[in-house]
N, C-alpha and C positions, 0 to 999 in steps of 0.2 A: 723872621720869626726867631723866637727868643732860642737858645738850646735846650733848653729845658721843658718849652710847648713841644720841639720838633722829638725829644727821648717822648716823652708823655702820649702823642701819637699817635710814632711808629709804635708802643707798646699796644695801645689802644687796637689799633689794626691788625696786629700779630693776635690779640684774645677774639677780636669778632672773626678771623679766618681759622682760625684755630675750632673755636664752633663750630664753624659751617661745613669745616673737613670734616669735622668728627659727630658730630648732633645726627643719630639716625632717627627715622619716624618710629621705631620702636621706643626710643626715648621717650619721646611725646605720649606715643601709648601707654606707657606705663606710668608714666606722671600723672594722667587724667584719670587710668585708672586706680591710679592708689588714693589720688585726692576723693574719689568718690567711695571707695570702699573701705579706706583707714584700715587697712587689715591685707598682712602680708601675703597670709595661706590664701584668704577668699580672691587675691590679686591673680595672683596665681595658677588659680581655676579657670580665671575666666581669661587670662591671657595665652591657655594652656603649655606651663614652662614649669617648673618646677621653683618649690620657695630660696633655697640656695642661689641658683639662675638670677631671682628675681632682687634677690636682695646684689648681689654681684653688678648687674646695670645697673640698679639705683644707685650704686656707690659711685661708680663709670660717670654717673649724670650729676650727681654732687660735684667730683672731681671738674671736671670740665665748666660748670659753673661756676667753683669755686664757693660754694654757698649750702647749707644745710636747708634741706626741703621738708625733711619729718624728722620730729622728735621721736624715738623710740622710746612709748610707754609699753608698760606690762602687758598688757590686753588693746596693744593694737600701734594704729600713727594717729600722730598728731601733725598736720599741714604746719607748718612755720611761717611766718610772714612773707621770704620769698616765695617758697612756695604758690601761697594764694597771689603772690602780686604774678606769677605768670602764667599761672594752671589756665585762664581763659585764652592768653595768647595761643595755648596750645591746643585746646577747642577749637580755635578759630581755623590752625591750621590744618588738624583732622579733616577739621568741616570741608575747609573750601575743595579738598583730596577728592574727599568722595563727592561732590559738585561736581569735582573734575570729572570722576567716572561716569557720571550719569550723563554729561555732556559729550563725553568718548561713545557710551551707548548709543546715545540719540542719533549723533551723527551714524555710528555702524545702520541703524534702524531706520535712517533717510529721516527722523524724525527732528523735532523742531526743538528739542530742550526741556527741560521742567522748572515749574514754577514752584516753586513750598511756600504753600501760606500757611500762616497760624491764625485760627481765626476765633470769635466768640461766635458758636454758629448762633446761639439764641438772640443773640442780638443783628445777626445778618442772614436771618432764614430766609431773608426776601432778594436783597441785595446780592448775595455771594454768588447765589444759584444764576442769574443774568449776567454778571461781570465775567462767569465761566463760559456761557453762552456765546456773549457778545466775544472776550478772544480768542475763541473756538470756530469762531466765524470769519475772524480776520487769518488765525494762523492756526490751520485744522491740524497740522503736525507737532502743534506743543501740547504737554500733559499738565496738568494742574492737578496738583497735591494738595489735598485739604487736612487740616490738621487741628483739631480739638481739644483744649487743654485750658489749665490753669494760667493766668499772668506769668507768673513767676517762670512756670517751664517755658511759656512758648518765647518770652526774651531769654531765655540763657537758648533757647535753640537759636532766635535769631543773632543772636551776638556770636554765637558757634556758627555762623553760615550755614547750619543745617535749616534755615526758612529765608528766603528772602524777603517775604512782607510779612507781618501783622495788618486783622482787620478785625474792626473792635472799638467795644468801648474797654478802654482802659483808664482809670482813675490815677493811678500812679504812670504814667506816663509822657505827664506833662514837662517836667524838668531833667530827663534822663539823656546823661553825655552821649554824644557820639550818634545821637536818634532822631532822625526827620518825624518828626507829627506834623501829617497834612490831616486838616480837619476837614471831614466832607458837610455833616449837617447835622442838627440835636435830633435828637430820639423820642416820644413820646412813647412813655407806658401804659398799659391799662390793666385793672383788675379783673382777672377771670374765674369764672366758676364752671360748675355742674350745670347742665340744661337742668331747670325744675327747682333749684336752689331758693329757698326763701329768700334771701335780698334781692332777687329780679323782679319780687310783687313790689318793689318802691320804686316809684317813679326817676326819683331821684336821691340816689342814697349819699349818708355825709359818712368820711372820717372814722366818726364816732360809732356809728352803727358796722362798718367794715372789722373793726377792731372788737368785735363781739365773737368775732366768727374765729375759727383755728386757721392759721394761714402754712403753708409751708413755703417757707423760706428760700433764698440762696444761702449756698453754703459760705463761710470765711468773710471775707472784709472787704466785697467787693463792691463795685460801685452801685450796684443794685439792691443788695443789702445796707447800702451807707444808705443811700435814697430815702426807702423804706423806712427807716429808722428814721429819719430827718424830719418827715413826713408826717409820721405819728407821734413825736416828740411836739414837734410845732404844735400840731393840734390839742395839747395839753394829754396826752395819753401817754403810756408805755409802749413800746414796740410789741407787738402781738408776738406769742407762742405758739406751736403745734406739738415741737418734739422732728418736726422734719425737717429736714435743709437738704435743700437736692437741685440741681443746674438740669436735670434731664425734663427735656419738654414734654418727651413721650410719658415717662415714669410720673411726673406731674400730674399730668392730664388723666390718667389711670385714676389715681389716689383721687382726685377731683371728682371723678366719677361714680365713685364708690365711699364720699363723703360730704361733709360738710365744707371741706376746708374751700381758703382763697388763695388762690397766687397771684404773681406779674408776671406777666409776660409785655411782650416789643407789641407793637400795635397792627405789625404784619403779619406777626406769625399769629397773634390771637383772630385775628381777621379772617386766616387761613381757616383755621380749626373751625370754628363758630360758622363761615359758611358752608363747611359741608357739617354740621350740622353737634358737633363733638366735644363743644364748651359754649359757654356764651360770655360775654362781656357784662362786668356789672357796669350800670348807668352810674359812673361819678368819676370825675375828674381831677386825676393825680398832678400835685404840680408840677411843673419841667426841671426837675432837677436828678433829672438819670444821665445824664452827659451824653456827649456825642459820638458817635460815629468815625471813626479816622485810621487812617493807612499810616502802617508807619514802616522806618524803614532804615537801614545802617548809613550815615551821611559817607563813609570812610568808604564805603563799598564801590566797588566800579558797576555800572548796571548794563547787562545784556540787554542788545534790543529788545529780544521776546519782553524781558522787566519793562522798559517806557514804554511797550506797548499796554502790556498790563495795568500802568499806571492810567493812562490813559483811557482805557476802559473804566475804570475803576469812578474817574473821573467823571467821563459822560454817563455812565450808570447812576452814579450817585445824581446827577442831575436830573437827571429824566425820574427816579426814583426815589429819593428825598421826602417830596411832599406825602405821599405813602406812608411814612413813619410816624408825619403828626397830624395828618389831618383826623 
């Protein structure tokens, strides 16, 4: 080796042990929280230390870096492009901490571990509830954590190790680094109403008559509101209005009952409703363009047994359970 590779290095070596003597998890902590609240005083509160204190590590963590993490403006931070290139590393290493603890618990508790999903429950009302069942049955000492949320939050949770699966249709997850998409099977939607609703006197309703009616929508940019829109576009229409956009089944179904409007819903959960007697399905046939069903998952991550079990469940659930979604 050259003298000049072996100076370059050894210098190299001396800066990564040098970090790892001195880099405390309070670092971390305050990193993640300053990137999230841009704001020294509010940092402060909620790390309960004082803003002096707080400004003092941050500089401790600059130094040691070597790298400026916030710009100091007048009314607040600004993350710097270091910064954001490592603020998730240090999510990730929060995350796996408190993983740690909860798998310290389990075992103190004789129990089996915990699983964090994030899930779209509207779109796995049917599914999620048997998958829980079914590894509940294999391994009665593990907990299963269900977790409800927008795209957006529930991958920064799984990329923070605070979830180990997603379960879900997700639209924007089809090219995302570092993520396992295991696809289980397409989804079919259907139109629901009100028992008693005027489109249930036609036999067979089009499109064009659904698009007369107020619908209440999903809320933001998701793939059921892309659908929806694709759908009524095709058919030479505009995407219908109400004035609502709401994900809550329950809240839905309410407003449904006490009006005019239409929604979608998955074809299990309206199935649900509709036989005990609480909505009804209109007769007309949306096209398949709501996407599918899939587990996803960190490729990087090492998986506990309890997880390939879960997989595995997940797996022969969707089998056995699949056809349920489009027939």
């Amino acid at each position: 080796m050259a003298p000049g590779h072996a100076r370059e290095d050894t210098h190299m070596l001396r800066e990564d042990w040098y970090l790892r003597d001195r880099l405390k998890l309070r670092h971390l902590q305050i990193l993640v929280t300053l990137a999230s609240v841009r704001n020294l005083s509010q940092a402060a509160r909620l790390l309960h230390t004082t803003q002096p204190a707080l400004s003092k590590a941050l500089g401790e963590l600059e130094k040691m870096l070597g790298v400026s993490l916030f710009e100091r403006l007048p009314k607040g931070l600004a993350p710097t492009a270091h910064c954001l290139g490592i603020v998730e590393r240090a999510r990730e290493v929060l995350g796996s901490l408190g993983r740690m603890r909860e798998d310290l618990d389990a075992v103190d508790a004789g129990a089996d571990g915990v699983i964090n999903v994030g899930a779209n429950t509207s779109a796995t009302a049917l599914l999620l509830p048997h998958i829980i069942l079914r590894i509940k049955s294999l391994l009665p000492g593990v907990t299963v954590r269900v977790h409800d949320g927008a795209f957006e939050d529930l991958m920064a949770g799984l990329r923070a190790n605070r979830l180990d699966f997603l379960l879900g249709r997700f639209h924007a997850a089809e090219h995302l680094d570092n993520v396992e998409n295991i696809g289980l099977f397409n989804i079919r939607m259907v139109a629901v109403c009100a028992n008693g609703h005027p489109i249930l006197k036609r036999r067979r309703a089009t499109l064009a008559q659904l698009a007369q009616w107020p619908w209440i929508l999903p809320p933001g940019d998701g793939i059921t509101r892309r659908g929806l829109e694709l759908i009524f576009m095709e058919a030479g229409g505009a995407p219908p209005r109400f004035g609502v956009e709401c994900a809550s089944v329950l809240a839905n179904m309410v407003i449904m009952q006490n009006s005019r409007a239409l929604a979608v819903a998955a074809l299990p959960t309206a199935t649900l409703f509709a036989s005990s007697g609480q909505l009804s399905i209109v007769p007309v046939t949306l096209p398949p363009v709501f996407g599918r069903i899939s587990l996803l998952h960190l490729r990087d991550r090492a998986l506990h047994a309890r997880d390939k079990l879960f997989m595995d469940c997940v797996q022969n659930v969707s089998a056995q359970l699949g056809e349920s979604y489009l027939k």
